[in-house]
Phi, psi and omega in degrees: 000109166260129147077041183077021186239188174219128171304166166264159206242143196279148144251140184311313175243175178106164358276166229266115200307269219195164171226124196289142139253104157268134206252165169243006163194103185299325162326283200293333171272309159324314173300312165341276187250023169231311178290310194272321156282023184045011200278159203289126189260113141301325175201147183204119177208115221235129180242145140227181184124190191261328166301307195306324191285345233262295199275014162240307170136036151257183172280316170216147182166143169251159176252142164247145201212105170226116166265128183247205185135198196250156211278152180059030158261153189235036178172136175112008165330178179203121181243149157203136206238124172250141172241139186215163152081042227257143150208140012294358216188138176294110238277102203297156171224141184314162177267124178324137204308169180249354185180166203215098023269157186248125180289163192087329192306138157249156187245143173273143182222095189264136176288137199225174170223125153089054167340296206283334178312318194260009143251012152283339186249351146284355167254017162253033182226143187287092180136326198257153201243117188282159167252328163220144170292181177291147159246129175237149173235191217223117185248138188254323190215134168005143162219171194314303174283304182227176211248164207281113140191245190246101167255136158229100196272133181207142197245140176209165173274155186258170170341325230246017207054011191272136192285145153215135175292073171266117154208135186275140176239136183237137222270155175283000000 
């Protein structure tokens, strides 16, 4: 640190493999995010045994693991991990948010094409609740990350209650 600033630092991570959702059905999150939102299932796959339950902090449990993105990419994923065959006990689940935003809450925030098609097939899937309608705003001028044009955004819950975030940009 010289003269009231901190050098920048190379970063260690990033950019961000994928981000887990534990789901309490994965069938019902798949209409989500593979039916209504297109995204690609890469892998589908069901773990048991004693690592697994190990590693949620049970005794016994299988895991289903589906990661979807866009085909031949190896980061920006979406997992969603259903846990089943839970012992000693059945596997709790948070109480659905009651509003949005929550501090702690996180949001999934996906870059879309073709807005109203893809919140026409989410208000036909069984489970997602909106938070908001699409909106749009008018960003005028360049900020560091992003560039000045026509955004439109809209937020809703998936089955499972986790906000997730689309938004389309049309270049200014």
């Amino acid at each position: 640190m010289t003269g009231g600033t901190v050098a920048p630092v190379a970063a260690a991570a990033g950019p961000v493999k994928r981000v887990t959702l534990w789901v309490r059905d994965a069938e019902a999150s798949l209409r989500v995010y593979r039916d209504a939102l297109g995204l690609e299932v890469l892998e589908d796959k069901r773990l048991a045994g004693a690592a697994i339950a190990r590693m949620v902090g049970l005794e016994q449990a299988s895991l289903r693991i589906v990661h979807l993105g866009a085909a031949g990419t190896d980061h920006g994923w979406v997992g969603l991990y259903a846990i089943g065959d839970t012992a000693p006990a059945p596997m709790r689940a948070l109480p659905r948010p009651d509003g949005f935003p929550r501090h702690g809450q996180a949001t999934v925030v996906l870059d879309v094409h073709d807005m109203p098609v893809l919140v026409a097939r989410l208000r036909a899937t069984p489970g997602v609740t909106f938070v908001t309608e699409p909106t749009e705003y008018r960003k005028a001028a360049p900020g560091d990350a992003t560039p000045p044009g026509l955004y439109r955004e809209v937020i809703f819950f998936d089955p499972d209650g986790i906000p997730v975030s689309l938004i389309e940009f049309v270049p200014a």
